[in-house]
C-alpha positions as CSV (number, residue, x, y, z in Angstrom):
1,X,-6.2,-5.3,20.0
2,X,-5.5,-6.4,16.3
3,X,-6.4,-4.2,13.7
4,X,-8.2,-5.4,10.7
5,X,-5.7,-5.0,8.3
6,X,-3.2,-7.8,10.7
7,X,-7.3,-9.7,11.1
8,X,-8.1,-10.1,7.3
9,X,-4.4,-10.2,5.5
10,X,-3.9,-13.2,3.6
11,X,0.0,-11.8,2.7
12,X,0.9,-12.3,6.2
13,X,4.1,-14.8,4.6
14,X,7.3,-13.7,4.9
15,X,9.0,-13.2,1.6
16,X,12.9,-14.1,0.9
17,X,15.8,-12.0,1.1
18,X,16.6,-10.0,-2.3
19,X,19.1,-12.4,-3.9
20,X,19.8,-10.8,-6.9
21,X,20.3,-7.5,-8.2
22,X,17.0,-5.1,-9.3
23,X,17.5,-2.1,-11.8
24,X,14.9,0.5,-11.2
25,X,14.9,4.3,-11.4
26,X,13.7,4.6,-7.7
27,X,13.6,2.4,-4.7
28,X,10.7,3.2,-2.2
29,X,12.0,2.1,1.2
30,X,8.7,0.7,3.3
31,X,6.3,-1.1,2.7
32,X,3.3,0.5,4.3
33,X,0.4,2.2,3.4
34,X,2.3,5.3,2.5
35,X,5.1,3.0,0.4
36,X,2.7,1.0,-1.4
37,X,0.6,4.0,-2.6
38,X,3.9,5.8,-3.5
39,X,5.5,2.9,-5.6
40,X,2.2,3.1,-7.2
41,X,1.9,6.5,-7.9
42,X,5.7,6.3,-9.4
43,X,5.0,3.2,-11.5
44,X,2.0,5.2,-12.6
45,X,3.9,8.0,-14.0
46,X,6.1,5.4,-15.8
47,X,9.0,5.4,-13.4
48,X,10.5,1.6,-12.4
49,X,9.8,1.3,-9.5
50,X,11.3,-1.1,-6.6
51,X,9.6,-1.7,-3.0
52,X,12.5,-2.6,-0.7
53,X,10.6,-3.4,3.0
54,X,13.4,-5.3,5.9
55,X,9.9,-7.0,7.2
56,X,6.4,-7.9,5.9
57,X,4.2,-5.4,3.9
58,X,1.6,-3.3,5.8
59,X,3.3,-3.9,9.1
60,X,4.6,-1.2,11.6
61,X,2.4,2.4,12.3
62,X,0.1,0.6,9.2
63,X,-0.3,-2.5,10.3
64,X,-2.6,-0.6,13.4
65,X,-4.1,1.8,11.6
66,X,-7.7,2.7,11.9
67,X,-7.3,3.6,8.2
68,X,-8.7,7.2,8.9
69,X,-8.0,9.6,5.9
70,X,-8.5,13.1,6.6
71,X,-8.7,15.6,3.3
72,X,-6.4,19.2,4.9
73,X,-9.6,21.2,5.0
74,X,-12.3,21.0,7.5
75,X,-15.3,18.9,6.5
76,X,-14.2,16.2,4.8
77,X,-13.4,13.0,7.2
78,X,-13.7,9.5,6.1
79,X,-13.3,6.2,8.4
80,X,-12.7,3.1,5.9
81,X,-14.4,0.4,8.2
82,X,-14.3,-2.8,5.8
83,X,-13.7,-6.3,6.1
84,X,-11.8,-6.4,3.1
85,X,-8.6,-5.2,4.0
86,X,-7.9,-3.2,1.2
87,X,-4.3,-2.6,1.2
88,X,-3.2,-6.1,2.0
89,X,-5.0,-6.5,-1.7
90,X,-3.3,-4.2,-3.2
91,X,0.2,-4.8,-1.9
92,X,-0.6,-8.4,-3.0
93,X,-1.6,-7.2,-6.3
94,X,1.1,-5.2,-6.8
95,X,3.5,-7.8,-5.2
96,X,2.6,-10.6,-7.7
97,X,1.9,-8.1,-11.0
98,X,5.4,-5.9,-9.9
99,X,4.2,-2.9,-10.1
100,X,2.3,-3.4,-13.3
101,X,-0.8,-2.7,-12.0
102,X,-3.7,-0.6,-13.1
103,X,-6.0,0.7,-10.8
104,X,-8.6,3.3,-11.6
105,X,-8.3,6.8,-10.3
106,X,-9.9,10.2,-9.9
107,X,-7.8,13.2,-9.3
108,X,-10.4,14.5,-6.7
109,X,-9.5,16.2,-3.0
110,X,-12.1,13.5,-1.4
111,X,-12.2,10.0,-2.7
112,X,-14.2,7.5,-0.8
113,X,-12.6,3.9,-0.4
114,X,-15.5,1.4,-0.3
């Protein structure tokens, strides 16, 4: 079974090797759901930020996720179910701006992705 995120991602492309050399203050190594929203949170805090992934973003345990996100105390369970694949945008987002992108946020222990 495919997941949605491998059914709706329009950055399936492979991207070239690194051919040059990157300055940055902190290289995230992965590109998954957990890389991508760390690179972010870094770049959001100022901090140059490099995404260094050996195969295709939003592949591996993310690329068959069911997307569940569960908050650590009991109540609180969301299932993203969307057609939109959201982090295929935002790794795309953030591919093409380099980390300069900014997204809104709410410091909040339940967020809701739509």
């Amino acid at each position: 079974m495919e997941s949605i995120w491998t059914q709706t991602c329009n950055h399936r492309e492979k991207r070239p090797a690194l051919d040059r050399q990157v300055e940055a203050d902190v290289a995230v190594i992965g590109g998954g759901m957990a890389g991508i929203l760390t690179a972010w949170q870094l770049e959001q805090a100022g901090v140059r930020t490099v995404v260094l992934e050996a195969d295709q973003i939003g592949q591996g345990q993310t690329k068959n996720t069911t997307a569940k996100i569960t908050v650590q105390f009991p109540g609180y369970v969301f299932y993203k179910n969307a057609s939109g694949a959201l982090l295929c945008t935002c790794a795309g987002e953030y591919r093409k701006n380099r980390g300069n992108v900014h997204w809104g946020r709410r410091r909040e222990a339940f967020i809701p992705a739509v």
